[in-house]
C-alpha positions in Angstrom: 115.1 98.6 80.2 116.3 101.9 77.9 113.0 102.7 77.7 109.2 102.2 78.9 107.7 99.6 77.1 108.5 95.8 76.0 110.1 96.1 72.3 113.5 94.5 72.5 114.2 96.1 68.7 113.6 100.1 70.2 115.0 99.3 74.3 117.2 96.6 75.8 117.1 94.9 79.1 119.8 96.7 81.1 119.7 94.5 84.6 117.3 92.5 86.2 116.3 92.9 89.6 116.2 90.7 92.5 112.9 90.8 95.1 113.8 92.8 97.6 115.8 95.2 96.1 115.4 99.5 96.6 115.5 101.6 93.9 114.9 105.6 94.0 111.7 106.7 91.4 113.1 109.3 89.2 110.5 109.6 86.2 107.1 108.4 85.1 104.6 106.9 85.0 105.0 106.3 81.5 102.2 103.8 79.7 103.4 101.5 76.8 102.5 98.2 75.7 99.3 97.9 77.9 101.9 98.5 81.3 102.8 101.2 83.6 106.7 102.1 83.5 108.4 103.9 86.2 112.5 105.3 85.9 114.3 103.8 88.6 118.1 104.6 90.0 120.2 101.9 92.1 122.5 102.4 94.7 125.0 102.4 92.3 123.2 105.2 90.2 122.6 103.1 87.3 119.3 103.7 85.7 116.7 102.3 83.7 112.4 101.6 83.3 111.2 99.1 85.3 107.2 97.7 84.8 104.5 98.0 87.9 103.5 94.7 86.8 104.1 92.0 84.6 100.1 91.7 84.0 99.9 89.3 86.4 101.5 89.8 89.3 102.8 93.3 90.8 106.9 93.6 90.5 106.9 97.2 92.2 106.0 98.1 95.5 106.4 101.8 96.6 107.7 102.2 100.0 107.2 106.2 101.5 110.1 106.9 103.7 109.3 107.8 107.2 
């Protein structure tokens, strides 16, 4: 999204992501709308918030390189 949080009148989906791919953390955590928003770069430096979790189910999962 633009930005942290689930309004689609203030932020706009920019990309979805498919399970299993990286991204590089470059802000947050933010809270909005009840969630925990990180900023996240692709390989391609595009860059946009992505949610921990949906509520239900976790959609992020930190990985520390070696």
């Amino acid at each position: 999204r633009s930005s942290p949080g689930t309004d689609n009148t203030v932020n706009t989906v920019l990309d979805i992501a498919e399970p299993g791919e990286v991204f590089t953390i470059v802000a947050g955590p933010q809270e909005a709308n009840g969630l925990t928003w990180w900023r996240v770069r692709d390989a391609n430096g595009s860059e946009g918030w992505a949610a921990e979790t949906d509520g239900v189910q976790e959609l992020l999962q930190v990985v520390v390189p070696a």
